[in-house]
NULUMFI-118534 format. One record per residue (C-alpha): chain; x, y, z. Coordinates in steps of 0.001 Angstrom, whole numbers. Layout:
BEGIN
<A,<X,Y,Z>> ...
END
This chain:
BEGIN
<A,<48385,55522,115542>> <A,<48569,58771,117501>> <A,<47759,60361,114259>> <A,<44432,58187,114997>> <A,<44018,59332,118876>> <A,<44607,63059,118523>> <A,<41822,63289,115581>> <A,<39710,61075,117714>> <A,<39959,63872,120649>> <A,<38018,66449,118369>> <A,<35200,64201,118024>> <A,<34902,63032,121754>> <A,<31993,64612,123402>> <A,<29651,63542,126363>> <A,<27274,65671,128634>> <A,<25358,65312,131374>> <A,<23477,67447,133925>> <A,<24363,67105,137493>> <A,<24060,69568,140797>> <A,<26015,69219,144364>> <A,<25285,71985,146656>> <A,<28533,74038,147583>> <A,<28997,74593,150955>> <A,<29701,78238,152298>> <A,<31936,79460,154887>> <A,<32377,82847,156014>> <A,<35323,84559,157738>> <A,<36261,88560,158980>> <A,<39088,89648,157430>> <A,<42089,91249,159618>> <A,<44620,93710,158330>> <A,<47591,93507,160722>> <A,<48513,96680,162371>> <A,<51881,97738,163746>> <A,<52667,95900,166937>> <A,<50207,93431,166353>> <A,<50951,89691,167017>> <A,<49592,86693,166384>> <A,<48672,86163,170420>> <A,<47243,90085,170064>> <A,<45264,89600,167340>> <A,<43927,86098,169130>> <A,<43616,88013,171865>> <A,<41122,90559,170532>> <A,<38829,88072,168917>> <A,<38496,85931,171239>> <A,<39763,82670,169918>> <A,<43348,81032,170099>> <A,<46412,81023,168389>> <A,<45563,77976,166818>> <A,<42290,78965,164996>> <A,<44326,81984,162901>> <A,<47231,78809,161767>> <A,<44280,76726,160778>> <A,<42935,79102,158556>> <A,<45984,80924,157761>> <A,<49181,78427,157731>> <A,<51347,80779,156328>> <A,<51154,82999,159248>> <A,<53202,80703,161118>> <A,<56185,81865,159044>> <A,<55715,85390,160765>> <A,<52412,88124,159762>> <A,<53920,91324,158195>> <A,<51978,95097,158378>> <A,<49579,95328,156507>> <A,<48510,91588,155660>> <A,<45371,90324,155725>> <A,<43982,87298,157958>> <A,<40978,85575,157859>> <A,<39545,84865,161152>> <A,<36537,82714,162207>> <A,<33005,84075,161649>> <A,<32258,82726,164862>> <A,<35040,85032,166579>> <A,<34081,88680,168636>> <A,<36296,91548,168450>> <A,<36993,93131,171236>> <A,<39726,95757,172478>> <A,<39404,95707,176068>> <A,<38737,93258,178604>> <A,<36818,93053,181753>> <A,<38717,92668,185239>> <A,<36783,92139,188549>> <A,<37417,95313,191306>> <A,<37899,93843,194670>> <A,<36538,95390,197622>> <A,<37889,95669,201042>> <A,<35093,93301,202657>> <A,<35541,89937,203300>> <A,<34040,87218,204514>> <A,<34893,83902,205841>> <A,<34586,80563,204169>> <A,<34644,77045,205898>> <A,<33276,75286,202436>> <A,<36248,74966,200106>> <A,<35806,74314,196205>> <A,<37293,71133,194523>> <A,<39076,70437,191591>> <A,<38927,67510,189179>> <A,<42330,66942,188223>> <A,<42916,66468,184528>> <A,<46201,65371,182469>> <A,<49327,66503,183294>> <A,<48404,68969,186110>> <A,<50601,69718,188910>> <A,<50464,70765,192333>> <A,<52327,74226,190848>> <A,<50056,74572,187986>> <A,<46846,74140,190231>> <A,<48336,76426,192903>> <A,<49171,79180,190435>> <A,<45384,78866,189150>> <A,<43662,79432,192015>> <A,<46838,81685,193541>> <A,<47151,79827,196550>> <A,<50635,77877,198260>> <A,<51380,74339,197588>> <A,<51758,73633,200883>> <A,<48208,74513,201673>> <A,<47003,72431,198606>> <A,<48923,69695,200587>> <A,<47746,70273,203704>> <A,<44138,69940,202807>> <A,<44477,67017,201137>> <A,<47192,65060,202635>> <A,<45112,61724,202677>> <A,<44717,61862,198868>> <A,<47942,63444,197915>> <A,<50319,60486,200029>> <A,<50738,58831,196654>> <A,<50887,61640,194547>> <A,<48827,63787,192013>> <A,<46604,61800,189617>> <A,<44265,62267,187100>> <A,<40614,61799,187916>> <A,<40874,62720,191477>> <A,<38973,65392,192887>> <A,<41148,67776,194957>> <A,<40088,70568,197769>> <A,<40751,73871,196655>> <A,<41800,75508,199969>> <A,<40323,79640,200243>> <A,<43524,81734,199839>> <A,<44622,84301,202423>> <A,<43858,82669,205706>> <A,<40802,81326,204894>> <A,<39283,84183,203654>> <A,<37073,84822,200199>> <A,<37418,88227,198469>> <A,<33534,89358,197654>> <A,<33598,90975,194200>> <A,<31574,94087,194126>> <A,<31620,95252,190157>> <A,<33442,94916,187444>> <A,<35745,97698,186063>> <A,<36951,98192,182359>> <A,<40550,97740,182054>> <A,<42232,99389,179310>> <A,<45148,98176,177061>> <A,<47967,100213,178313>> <A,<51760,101055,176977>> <A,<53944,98268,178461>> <A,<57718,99144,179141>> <A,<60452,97573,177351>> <A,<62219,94497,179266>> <A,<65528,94888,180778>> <A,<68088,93606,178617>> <A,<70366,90257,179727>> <A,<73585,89395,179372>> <A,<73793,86711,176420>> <A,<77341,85760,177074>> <A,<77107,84293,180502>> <A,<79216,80505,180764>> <A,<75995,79088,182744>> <A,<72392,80122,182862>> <A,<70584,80872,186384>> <A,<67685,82308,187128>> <A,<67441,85966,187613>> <A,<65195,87317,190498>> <A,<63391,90493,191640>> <A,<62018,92340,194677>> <A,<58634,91519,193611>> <A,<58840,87499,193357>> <A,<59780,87260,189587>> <A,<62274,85115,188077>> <A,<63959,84735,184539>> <A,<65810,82265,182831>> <A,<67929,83078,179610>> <A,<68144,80351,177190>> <A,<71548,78782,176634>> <A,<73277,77120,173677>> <A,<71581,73142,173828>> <A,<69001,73618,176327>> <A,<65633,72341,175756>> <A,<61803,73466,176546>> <A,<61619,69962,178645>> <A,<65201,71357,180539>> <A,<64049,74418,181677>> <A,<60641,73375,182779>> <A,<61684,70219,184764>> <A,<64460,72247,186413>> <A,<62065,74810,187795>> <A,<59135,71904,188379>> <A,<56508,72667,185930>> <A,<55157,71286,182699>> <A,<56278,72693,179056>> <A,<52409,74075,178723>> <A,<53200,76241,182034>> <A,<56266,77114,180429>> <A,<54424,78209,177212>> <A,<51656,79922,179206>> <A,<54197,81934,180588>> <A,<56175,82748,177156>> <A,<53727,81837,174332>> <A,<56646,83242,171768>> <A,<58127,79741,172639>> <A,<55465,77713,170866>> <A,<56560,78268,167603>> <A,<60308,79601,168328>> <A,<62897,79110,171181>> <A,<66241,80554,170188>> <A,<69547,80860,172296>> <A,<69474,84554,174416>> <A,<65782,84809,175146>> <A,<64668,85926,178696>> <A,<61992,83369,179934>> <A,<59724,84400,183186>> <A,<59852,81034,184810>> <A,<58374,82461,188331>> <A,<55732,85179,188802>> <A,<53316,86859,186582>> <A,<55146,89809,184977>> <A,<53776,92967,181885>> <A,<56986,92812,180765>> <A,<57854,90230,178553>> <A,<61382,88228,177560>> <A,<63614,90015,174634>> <A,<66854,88652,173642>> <A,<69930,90578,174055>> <A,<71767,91410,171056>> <A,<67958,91905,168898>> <A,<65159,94426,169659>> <A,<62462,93738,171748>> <A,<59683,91665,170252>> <A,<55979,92875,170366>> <A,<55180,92635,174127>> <A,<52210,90512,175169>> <A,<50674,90367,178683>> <A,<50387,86379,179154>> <A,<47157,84971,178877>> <A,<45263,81305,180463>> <A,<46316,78442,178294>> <A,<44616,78205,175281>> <A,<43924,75555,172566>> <A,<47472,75965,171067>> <A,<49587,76270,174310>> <A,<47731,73042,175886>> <A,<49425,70935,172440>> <A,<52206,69979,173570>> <A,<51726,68181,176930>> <A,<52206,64580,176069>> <A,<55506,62471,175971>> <A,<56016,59680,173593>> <A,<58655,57132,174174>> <A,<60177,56468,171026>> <A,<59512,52584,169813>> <A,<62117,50762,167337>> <A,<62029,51154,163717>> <A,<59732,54311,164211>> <A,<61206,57503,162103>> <A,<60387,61222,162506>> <A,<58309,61130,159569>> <A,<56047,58242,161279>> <A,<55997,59724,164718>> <A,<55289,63225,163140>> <A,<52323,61761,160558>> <A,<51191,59519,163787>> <A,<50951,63181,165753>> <A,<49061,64520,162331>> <A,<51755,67163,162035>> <A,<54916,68407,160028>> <A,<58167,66691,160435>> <A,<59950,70486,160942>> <A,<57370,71298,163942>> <A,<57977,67961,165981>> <A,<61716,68908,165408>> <A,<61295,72431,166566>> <A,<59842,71278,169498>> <A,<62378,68048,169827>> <A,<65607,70135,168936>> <A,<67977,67322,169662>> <A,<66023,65503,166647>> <A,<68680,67191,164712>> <A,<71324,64686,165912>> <A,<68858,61956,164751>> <A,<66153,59576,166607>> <A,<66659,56597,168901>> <A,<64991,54054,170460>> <A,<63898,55157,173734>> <A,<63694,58866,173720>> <A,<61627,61146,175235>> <A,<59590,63471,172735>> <A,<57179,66075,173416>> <A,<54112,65925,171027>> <A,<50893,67287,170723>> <A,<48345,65884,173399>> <A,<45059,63626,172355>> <A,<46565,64272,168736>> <A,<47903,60695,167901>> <A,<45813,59126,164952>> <A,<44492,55632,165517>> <A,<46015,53278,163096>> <A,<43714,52347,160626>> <A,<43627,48740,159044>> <A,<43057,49539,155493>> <A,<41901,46824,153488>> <A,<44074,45524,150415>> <A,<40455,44925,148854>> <A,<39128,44302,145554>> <A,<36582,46710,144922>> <A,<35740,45150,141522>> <A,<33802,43185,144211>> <A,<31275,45404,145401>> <A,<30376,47244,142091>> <A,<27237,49258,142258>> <A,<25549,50063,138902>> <A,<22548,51797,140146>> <A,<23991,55245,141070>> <A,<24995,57344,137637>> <A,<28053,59540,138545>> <A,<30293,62384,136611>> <A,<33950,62416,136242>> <A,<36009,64564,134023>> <A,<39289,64179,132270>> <A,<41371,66833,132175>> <A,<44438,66537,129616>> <A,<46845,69017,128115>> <A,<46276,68013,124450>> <A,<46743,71874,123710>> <A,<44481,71666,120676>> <A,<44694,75152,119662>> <A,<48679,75472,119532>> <A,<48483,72599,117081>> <A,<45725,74476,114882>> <A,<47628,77509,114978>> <A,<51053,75977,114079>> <A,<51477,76397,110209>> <A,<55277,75358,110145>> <A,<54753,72014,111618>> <A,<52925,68911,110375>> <A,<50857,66947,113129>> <A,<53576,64153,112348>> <A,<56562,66428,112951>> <A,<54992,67781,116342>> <A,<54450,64335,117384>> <A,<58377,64133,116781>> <A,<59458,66792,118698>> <A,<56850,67441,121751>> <A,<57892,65203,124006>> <A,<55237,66661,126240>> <A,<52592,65857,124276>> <A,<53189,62266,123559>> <A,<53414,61566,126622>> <A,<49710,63143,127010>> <A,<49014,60663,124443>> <A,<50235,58041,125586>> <A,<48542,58599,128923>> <A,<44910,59187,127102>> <A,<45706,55973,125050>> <A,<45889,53887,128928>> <A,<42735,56303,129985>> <A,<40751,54993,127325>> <A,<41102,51241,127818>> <A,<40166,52405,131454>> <A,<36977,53745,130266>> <A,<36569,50607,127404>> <A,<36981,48314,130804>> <A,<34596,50233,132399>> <A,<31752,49970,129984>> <A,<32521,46054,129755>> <A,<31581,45897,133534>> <A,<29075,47409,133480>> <A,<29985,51028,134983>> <A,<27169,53506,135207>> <A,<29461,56898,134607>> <A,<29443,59550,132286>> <A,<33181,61011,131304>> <A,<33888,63831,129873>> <A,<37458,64740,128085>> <A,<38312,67823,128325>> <A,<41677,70030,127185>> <A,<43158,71676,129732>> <A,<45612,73504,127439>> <A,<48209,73772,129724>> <A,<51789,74758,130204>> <A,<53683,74557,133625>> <A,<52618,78113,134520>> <A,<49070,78766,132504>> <A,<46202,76516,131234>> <A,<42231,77573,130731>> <A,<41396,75526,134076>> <A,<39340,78536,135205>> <A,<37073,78742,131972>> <A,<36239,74855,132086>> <A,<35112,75150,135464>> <A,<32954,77490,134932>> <A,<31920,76485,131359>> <A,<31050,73066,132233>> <A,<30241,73488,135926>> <A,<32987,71328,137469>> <A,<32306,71598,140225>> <A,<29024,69388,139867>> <A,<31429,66444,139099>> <A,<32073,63283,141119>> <A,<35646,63235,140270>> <A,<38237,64963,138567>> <A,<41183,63088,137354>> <A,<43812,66069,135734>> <A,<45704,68287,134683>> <A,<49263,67413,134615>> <A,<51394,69889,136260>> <A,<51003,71036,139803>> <A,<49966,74870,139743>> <A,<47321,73710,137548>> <A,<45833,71010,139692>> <A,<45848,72956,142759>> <A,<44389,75987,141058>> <A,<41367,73451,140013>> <A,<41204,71826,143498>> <A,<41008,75440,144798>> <A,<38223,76267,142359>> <A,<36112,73402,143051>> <A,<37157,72833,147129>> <A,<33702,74296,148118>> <A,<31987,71342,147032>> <A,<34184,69042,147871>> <A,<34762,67719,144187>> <A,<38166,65250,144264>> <A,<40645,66199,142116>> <A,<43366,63688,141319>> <A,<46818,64535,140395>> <A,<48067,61986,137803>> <A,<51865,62589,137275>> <A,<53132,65044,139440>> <A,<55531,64622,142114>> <A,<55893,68305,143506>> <A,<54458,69107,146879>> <A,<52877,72293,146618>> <A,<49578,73675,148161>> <A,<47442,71804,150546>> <A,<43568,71472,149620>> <A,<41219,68901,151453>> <A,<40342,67870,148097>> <A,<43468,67284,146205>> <A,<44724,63566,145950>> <A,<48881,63187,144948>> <A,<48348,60193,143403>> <A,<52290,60211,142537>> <A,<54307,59641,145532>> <A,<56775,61909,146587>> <A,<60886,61659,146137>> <A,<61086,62122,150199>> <A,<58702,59189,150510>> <A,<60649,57095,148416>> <A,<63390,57536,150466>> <A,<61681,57073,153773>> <A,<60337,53708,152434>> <A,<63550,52366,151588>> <A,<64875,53271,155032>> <A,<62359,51911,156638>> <A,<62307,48981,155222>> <A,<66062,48120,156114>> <A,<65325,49381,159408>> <A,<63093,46115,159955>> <A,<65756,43981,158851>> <A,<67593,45317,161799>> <A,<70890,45809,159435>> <A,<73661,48028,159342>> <A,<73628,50721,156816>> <A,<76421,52301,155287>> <A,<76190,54826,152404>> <A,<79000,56075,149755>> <A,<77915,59541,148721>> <A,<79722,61638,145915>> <A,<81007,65483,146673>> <A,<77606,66318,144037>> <A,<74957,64588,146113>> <A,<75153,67412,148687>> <A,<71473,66997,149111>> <A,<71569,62880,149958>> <A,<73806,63887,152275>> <A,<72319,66338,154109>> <A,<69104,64130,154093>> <A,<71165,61689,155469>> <A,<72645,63636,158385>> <A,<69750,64980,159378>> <A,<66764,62350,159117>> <A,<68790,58757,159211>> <A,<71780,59818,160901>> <A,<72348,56469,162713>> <A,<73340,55352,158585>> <A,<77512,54937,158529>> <A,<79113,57578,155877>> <A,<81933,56186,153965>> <A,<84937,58821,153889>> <A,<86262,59720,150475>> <A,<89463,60502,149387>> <A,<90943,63920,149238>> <A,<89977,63621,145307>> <A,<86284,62130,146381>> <A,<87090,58226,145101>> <A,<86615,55282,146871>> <A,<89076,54022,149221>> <A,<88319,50230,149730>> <A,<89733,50300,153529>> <A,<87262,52953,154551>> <A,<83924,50885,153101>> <A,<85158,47363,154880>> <A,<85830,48661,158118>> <A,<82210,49912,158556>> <A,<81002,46663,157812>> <A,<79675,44210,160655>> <A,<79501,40582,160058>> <A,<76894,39360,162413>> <A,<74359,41727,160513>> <A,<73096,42278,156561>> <A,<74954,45141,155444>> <A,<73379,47505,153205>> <A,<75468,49817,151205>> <A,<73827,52839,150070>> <A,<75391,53964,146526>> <A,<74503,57831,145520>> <A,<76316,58521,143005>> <A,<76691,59209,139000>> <A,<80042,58579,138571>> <A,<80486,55204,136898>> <A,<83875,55186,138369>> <A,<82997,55520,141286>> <A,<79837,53068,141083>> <A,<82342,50134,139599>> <A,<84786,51075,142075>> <A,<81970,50494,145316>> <A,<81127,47423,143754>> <A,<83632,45644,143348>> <A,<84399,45791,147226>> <A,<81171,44186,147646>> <A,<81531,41697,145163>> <A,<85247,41315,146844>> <A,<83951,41133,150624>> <A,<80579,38395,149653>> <A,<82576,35651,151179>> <A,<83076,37268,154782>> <A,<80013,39431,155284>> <A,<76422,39756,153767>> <A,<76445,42330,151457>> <A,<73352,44100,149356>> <A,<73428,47753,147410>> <A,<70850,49703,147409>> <A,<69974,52534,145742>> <A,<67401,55898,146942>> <A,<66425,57068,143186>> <A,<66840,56291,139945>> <A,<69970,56334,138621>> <A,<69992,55805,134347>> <A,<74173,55210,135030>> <A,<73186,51940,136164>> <A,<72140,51315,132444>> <A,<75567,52045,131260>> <A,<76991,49031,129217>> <A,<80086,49855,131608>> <A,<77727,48508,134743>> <A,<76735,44577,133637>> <A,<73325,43575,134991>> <A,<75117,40486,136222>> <A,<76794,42579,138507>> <A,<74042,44488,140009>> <A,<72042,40502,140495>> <A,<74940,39352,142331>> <A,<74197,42258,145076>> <A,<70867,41921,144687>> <A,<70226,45589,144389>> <A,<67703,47158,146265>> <A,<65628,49914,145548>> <A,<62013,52024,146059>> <A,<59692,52350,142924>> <A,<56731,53189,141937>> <A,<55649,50681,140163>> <A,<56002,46532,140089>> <A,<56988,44220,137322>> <A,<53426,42431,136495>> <A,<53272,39183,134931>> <A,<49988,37964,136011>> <A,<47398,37073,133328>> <A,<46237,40049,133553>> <A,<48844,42169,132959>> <A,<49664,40209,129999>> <A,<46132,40651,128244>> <A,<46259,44086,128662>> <A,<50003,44174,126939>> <A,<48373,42316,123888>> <A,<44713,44291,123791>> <A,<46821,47611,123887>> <A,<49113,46083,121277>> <A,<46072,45330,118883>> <A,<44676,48714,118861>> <A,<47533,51036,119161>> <A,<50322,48320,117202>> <A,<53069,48871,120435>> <A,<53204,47577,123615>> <A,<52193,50103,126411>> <A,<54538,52218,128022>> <A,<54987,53190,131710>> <A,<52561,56504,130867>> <A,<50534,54716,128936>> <A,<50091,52034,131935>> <A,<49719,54529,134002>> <A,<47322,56548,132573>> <A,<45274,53317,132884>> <A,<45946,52656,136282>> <A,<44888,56070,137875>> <A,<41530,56307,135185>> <A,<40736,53250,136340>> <A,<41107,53201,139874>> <A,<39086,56327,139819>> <A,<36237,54733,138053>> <A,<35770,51862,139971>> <A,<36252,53902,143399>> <A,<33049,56002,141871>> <A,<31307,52844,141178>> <A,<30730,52042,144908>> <A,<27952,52549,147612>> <A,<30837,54947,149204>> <A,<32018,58345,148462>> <A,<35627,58627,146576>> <A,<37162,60053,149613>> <A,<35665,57116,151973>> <A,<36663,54389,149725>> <A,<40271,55939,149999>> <A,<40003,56078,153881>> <A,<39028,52397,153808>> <A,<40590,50684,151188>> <A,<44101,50440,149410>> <A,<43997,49060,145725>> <A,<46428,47785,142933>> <A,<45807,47898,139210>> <A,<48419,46638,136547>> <A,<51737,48335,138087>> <A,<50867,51292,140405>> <A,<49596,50842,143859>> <A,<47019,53128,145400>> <A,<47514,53976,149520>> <A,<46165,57154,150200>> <A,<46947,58451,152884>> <A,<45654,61746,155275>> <A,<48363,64619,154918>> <A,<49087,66483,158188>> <A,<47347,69248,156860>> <A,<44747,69031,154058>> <A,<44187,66607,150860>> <A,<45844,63069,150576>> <A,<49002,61327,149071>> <A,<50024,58261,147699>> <A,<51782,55939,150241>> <A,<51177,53187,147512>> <A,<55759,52632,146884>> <A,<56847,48854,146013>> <A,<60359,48104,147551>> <A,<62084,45601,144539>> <A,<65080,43908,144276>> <A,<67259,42516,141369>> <A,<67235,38470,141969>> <A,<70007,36377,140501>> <A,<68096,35088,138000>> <A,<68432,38170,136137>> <A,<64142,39166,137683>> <A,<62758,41772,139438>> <A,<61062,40913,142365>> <A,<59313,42740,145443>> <A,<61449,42484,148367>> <A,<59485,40959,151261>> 
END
């Protein structure tokens, strides 16, 4: 049969004609000079922190001489800036300005903005300040010095000028204090557990002052560092036992140091990954500015996130969008597949039927274009107005000819693309065709790789798997209790550091089981969940048969975080796995609709075996595309609107905290005693 498929590949061809304007975007390019910092090199354009990580994400990780940043067309270079020159004549002012007060000013914030006392912002408004500052009020700005306005006469250009090198501090001191001048400045050096929220409560400002003040503390805050907490000072913080980082006079607030000014009260059943995709950011930024996130989250504490930045839950619809079908509108999609055409031309040695027995990779292609074209056959039976075309993408995990079918068949024209396989591929086409916006749908890869705003994972990832399993138990409000093996270093550490309220059961000195140290941890007013991660059959026998030991005193249920084929053993009976119901993330669901079932026997009749999971997939993410092009939307709006499910995969895309979407679309199953899978609820 796949002797029938690969010769029907040569003679599939389709064509069409179709034009989407490509959108252009144009940026100066920076080469970073010695001494030059991120803030510097804002600095000089004009623009914020913020703008250079949008467009440059690695630069976050540090800029080194000589590379090159893109910065916004819309930014102005400039290397000096213009200070007003006070003159000696004054005059006196009985009108004072006001001040609408926005979120999360303070009384020291306003007074160091318009360099007056607090006790004379007090004083003139004491009948609006008895219950406090709040926002929306509209504050007198008292004139500073006695009442007395400073007339600007003209403005004098300021050059950049040589700053000296910071004092040093002594890193080893048992308790930090701050440490004062003659001229009104004061430091703080950062000890072992403090916090950004610490430091600024203790000397009563916000964390946005305190980043004003030291914007090297946005993105870092490590142990030693010399922090001006009072004053305005040319010298900036360096850390004792490291040279002196690139000094920067500090600047007004900008776009990036106003972030973080919001607290969030942690909620129950909430993780770091929801709070952090909530905030539309990376779980390692909303730990590096919640550093006690390393000990793990709990209900109740205080986080500092990025301000106005929380994403309004959307209600997605678990719709059926063979519903709302519209014929009228013709659209494009390509198929990209790594059939590899000419490597079987060019092979001499090998029959077609001996390849077929040996490339594993490219019967699994196969089988995936077998499910893609009972996608396309469904299509055309409803009706479908599209026009596919199958292309080779002659591939490998490092090379494929991605670059000549773009520009050979103008992919970028397309309304879809649904291919190739492996990730460096997909995101090299995703980059190629990002200017016009083109989707390009990843169909078996679970790698996280490059970001592009039009690249769709439609796999989801091994770290969402496990979230979604932890999650769910964490609405069951259970206690959960894992047996790792010495090899599953990683588990562990996964464990520690993102569910670290989970129980660890200690191993023995040779890393087996001991049945004491798994029954202790067990509660019996709760479900118990018991987390197995391990290989070892020995080990996996010897976990479950405490379970199966302890069912008549507390509620017991394994569960697993991946695959594991040592479950298949003929060591490991399935009637013991029913009996503790194991639990586990996949995905994809067992289907026994009448659906599912026709498409089991119309794949049987023309192919004379029943589908695989690549072959079911391959129909599942063809068709899903298809009928998402078939509606009055756009691809990318049906996926912001509507979740779908085809025979087993589900399809949730979701918004990733930077660019391009992933599949959220994981089924949580369980084994049921009467020897069936079934969808845990």
């Amino acid at each position: 049969m796949k002797n029938r498929i690969l010769f029907s590949i040569f003679l599939t061809v389709f064509s069409f004609v179709f034009t989407v304007a490509a959108k252009q975007e144009k940026y100066t390019k920076h080469t970073v000079v010695k001494g030059e910092t991120i803030n510097i090199i804002a600095q000089k354009y004009k623009i914020t922190p913020y703008d250079i990580y949008k467009l440059n994400p690695d630069s976050q990780n540090g800029i080194q001489l000589d590379s090159v940043l893109l910065i916004p067309s819309s930014a102005v270079e400039t290397t000096s800036y213009v200070a007003p020159k006070a003159t000696s004549s004054t005059i006196q002012n009985s009108n004072p300005t006001t001040h609408l007060v926005q979120s999360k000013e303070t009384l020291y914030s306003l007074s160091k903005q318009y360099n007056i006392t607090i006790d004379a912002l007090k004083a003139a408004n004491e009948d609006l300040l008895k219950e406090g500052l709040k926002i929306g009020q509209n504050i007198k700005i008292p004139v500073s010095g006695s009442s007395q306005t400073t007339i600007v006469s003209k403005p004098v250009e300021v050059e950049k000028v040589p700053v000296k090198e910071a004092p040093k501090v002594n890193a080893q001191k048992s308790e930090s204090k701050p440490e004062t001048s003659t001229e009104g400045i004061a430091y703080h050096v950062i000890a072992p557990k403090e916090t950004k929220y610490g430091i600024a409560k203790k000397y009563g400002m916000t964390i946005a002052e305190l980043e004003r003040l030291n914007p090297e503390v946005i993105s870092d805050f490590p142990i030693g560092l010399k922090l001006l907490v009072v004053g305005n000072s040319s010298v900036k913080p360096s850390l004792e036992t490291a040279k002196s980082p690139t000094v920067e006079t500090p600047s007004g607030p900008s776009s990036s140091t106003k972030k973080y000014l919001e607290e969030y009260v942690v909620k129950p059943n909430e993780t770091i990954l929801s709070i952090a995709n909530d905030y539309n950011m990376p779980e390692k930024e909303l730990i590096s500015l919640n550093p006690e996130l390393k000990k793990g989250l709990k209900q109740g504490m205080i986080l500092r996130v990025p301000k106005g930045q929380r994403k309004e839950p959307v209600k997605k619809e678990q719709g059926n969008l063979l519903k709302t079908i519209n014929t009228n509108a013709r659209k494009q999609l390509a198929l990209l597949f790594p059939f590899n055409i000419s490597k079987l031309e060019s092979d001499t040695i090998n029959s077609t039927q001996a390849l077929l027995k040996k490339d594993k990779f490219l019967n699994l292609t196969l089988d995936f274009y077998s499910g893609a074209l009972m996608a396309i056959d469904s299509a055309k039976v409803l009706g479908m107005n599209i026009d596919i075309k199958i292309l080779d993408s002659q591939e490998t995990k490092s090379t494929s000819n991605v670059s000549a079918l773009v520009q050979q068949n103008n992919l970028q024209t397309m309304d879809a693309i649904v291919g190739p396989f492996y990730q460096a591929n997909v995101e090299k086409l995703a980059e190629l065709v990002e200017s016009t916006k083109t989707p390009v749908i990843s169909p078996l890869s679970k790698e996280v790789g490059k970001k592009y705003s039009n690249l769709y994972q439609s796999m989801p990832s091994t770290e969402l798997l496990r979230t979604s399993i932890f999650d769910f138990m964490k609405t069951k409000n259970a206690n959960i209790i894992a047996v790792i093996d010495n090899k599953k270093t990683g588990v562990r550490q996964y464990i520690q550091d993102m569910q670290n309220e989970t129980k660890i059961v200690g191993l023995s000195l040779k890393g087996t089981v001991v049945a004491d140290s798994l029954k202790v941890l067990l509660q019996k007013d709760k479900l118990n969940y018991v987390i197995l991660a391990s290989e070892s059959t020995g080990m996996i026998l010897a976990t479950t048969s405490v379970m199966l030991a302890v069912q008549k005193e507390y509620q017991v249920q394994l569960v697993i975080l991946e695959p594991n084929e040592t479950l298949d053993f003929e060591e490991i009976s399935l009637t013991r796995l029913t009996k503790l119901k194991l639990l586990f993330p996949s995905l994809s669901r067992p289907n026994e609709t009448v659906e599912a079932n026709q498409f089991d026997a119309k794949y049987k009749k023309l192919n004379k075996i029943l589908p695989n999971q690549y072959a079911i997939r391959g129909f599942d993410v063809t068709f899903d595309t298809l009928v998402r092009l078939s509606q009055d939307k756009t691809f990318e709006e049906t996926v912001q609107a509507t979740s779908s499910e085809q025979i087993e995969n589900k399809f949730d895309y979701v918004a990733n905290t930077t660019y391009g979407y992933s599949n959220n679309g994981i089924y949580i199953l369980y084994y049921d005693t009467d020897l069936t899978i079934k969808e845990a609820l």
